[in-house]
C-alpha positions in Angstrom: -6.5 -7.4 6.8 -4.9 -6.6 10.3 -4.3 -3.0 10.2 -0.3 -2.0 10.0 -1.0 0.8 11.4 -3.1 1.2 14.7 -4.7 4.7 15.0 -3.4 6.7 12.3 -6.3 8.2 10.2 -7.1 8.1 6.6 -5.8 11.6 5.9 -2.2 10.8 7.9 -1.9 7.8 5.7 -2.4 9.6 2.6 0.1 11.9 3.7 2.4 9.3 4.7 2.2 7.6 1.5 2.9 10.8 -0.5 5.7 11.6 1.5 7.6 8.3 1.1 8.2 9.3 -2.4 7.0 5.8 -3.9 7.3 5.0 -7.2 4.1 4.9 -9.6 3.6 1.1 -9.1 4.3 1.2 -5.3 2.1 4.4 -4.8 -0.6 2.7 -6.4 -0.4 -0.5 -4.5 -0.6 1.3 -0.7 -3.3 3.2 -1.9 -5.5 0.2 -2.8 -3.9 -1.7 -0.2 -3.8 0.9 3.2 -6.9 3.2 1.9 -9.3 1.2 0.1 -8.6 -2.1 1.8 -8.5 -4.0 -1.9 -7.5 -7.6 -1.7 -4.0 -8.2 -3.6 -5.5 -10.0 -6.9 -7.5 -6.7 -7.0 -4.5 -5.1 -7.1 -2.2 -7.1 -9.4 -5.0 -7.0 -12.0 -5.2 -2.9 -11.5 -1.6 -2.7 -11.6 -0.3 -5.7 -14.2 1.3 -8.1 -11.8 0.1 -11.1 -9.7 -1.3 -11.1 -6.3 2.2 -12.4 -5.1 4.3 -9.5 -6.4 1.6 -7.2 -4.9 2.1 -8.2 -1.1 6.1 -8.5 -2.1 5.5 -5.1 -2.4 3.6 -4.8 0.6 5.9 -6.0 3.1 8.5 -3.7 1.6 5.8 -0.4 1.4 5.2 -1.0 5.0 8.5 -0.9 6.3 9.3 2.3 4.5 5.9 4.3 5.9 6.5 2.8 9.5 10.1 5.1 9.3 
């Protein structure tokens, strides 16, 4: 996964996440996604969607912490 976002740390992007006041789901999903690097049919399965709706959810996740 190229990284969305060069040089910020692991603690800034916990932070970040928190901040953005995601819901449950989308919390979730940026956590696997941005912390623990999980692939997206890792993440569907953890949070009951498919791998699709996951990076749908992505794109959308990213655009909000890049603000």
């Amino acid at each position: 996964m190229k990284d969305p976002f060069p040089g910020v740390g692991t603690a800034e992007m916990k932070r970040r996440i928190m901040d953005a006041r995601l819901g449950i789901v989308d919390t979730q999903i940026a956590l696997m996604r941005l912390i623990d690097g999980a692939k997206y049919s890792d993440i569907g399965a953890a949070c009951d969607c498919d791998r699709r709706t996951a990076s749908r959810h992505m794109k959308d996740i990213i655009e909000l912490l890049g603000n």
